[in-house]
N, C-alpha and C positions, 0 to 999 in steps of 0.2 A: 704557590702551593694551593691546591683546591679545597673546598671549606668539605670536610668529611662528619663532620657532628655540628651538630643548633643546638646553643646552652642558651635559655630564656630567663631574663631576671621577669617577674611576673606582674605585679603593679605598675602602671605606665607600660608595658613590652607587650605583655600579653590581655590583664582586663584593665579598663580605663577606672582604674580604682582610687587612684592619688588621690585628686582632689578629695575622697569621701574621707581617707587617714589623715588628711591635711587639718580637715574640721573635726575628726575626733581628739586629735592632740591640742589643737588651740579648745576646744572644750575643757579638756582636761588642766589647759595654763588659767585658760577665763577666769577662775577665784582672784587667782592671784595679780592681776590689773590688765590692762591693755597692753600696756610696755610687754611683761613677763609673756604674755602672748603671743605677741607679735616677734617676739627673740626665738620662740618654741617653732615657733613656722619657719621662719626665717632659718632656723640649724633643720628643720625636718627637709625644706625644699634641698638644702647648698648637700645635704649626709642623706640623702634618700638610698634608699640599700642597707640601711642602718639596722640593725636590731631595734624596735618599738623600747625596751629593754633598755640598751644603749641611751636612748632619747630620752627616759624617765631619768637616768643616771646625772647626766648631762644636764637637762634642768634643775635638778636638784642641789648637782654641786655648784653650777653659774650662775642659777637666778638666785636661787635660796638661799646658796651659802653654806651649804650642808651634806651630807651624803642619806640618800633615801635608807629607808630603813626595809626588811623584807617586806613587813605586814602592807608598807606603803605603795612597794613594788606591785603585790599581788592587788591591792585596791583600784592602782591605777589599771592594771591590765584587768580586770574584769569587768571598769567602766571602758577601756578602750573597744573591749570585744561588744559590749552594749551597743556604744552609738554604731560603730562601725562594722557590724559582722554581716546585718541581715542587708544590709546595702551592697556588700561585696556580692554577695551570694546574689545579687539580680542585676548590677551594672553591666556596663555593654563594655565590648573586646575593642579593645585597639582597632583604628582603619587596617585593615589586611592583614590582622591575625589569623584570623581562621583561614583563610587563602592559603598562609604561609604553612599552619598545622597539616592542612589536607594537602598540600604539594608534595612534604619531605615527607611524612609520615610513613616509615616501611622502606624509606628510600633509603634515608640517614638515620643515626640515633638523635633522639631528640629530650635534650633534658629541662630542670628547670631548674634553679639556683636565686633562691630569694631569702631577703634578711625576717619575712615573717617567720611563726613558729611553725616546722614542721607539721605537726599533727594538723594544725588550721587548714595550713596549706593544699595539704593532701582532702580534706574535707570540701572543702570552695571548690577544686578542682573536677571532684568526685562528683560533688552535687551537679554540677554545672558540664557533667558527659566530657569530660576535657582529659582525666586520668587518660585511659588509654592512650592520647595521644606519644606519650613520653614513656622512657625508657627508664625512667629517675627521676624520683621529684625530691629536691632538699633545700630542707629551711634551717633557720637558726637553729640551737648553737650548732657549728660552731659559727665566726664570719665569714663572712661572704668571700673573702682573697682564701683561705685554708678549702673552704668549700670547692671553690669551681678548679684548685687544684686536686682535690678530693676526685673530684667528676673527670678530669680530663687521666689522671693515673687511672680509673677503672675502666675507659676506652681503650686505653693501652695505643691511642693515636701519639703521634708527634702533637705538640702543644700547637704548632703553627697550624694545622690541621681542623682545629676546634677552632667556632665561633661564637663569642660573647655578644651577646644581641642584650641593651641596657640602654635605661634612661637617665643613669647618674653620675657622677661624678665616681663613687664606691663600684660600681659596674665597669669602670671603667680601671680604676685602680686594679678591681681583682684579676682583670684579664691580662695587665699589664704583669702582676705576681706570679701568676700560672703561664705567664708566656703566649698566652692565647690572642689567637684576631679578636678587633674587635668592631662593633658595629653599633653607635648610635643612635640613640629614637628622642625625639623632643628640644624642645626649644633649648632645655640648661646643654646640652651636650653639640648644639652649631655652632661649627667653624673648626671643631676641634682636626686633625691631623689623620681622620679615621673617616671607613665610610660612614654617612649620617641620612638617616632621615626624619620628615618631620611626625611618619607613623610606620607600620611594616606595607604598606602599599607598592615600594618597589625593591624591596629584601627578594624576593624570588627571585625578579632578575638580574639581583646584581649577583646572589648563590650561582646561579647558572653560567652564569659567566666565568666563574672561578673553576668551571670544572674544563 
């Protein structure tokens, strides 16, 4: 079936952002010891695509012991948006992101489907001339599997048709919920039973092939 839409999870896919959320969530375990730190990273690498949200939940009830409280929720995410927002907003794009953007763009629909919070999403994107490229940009709530079903029902394509472009393990799950191909990118997602690469640098030619 030839690939008729690009769905982009956007940290790791599209800008080389990981590692910057990587060190603002081990900031946010750092009080709590090395250990608790190092567990915080360790579930943000293996659940990347997560809700930030999610990750707070999860530390809270694993390390802690406890379930966060709202007031704690919103402290953690306004330190999370501190260390890590103005970083986003200048880090550099994936090898052959932008190749891939200016290839399909006008050709296919091109969406995005990330576990950050919408409104962010669309800001980072906007700031950084990137918005126009896509046809839809959606973030959390709801997750990411609900979502890029979300996305391929308002194509009104066959699921087969759509391509889930992702660097995790949750990227890869949702494509498989939604039915959708999928594709790939970084080192947690080689060897898997899909195409893969180690950035979007040969995504154009393997899209092109499928037509």
């Amino acid at each position: 079936m030839p690939v008729q839409c690009l769905v982009f999870d956007c940290d790791g896919v599209i800008l080389d952002s990981v590692a910057i959320k990587t060190r603002a969530l081990a900031r946010l375990a750092e009080p709590y010891g090395a250990e608790a730190r190092d567990h915080m990273v360790m579930y943000h690498t293996v659940h990347g695509g997560v809700s930030r949200y999610k990750k707070f939940e999860w530390f809270f009830r694993e390390i802690l012991d406890r379930d966060i409280t709202p007031e704690e929720s919103v402290d953690w995410e306004r330190h999370f948006v501190e260390y890590a927002l103005d970083e986003v907003r200048v880090c550099g794009m994936i090898a052959g992101a932008q190749d891939v953007l200016d290839a399909w763009r006008g050709v296919l629909p091109l969406y995005v489907c990330s576990g950050a919070p919408w409104e962010e999403l669309r800001v980072v994107l906007r700031e950084r001339g990137l918005e126009y490229y896509f046809d839809g940009i959606y973030g959390s709530p709801p997750a990411k599997s609900p979502l890029l079903a979300e996305i391929v029902a308002k194509t009104g394509l066959p699921p087969e048709n759509v391509l889930m472009v992702g660097d995790s393990t949750t990227d890869r799950d949702a494509a498989e919920y939604a039915a959708t191909r999928f594709y790939g990118v970084g080192d947690l997602l080689k060897g898997g039973d899909f195409p893969w690469g180690q950035d979007l640098t040969g995504l154009n030619a393997w899209i092109a092939e499928s037509f």
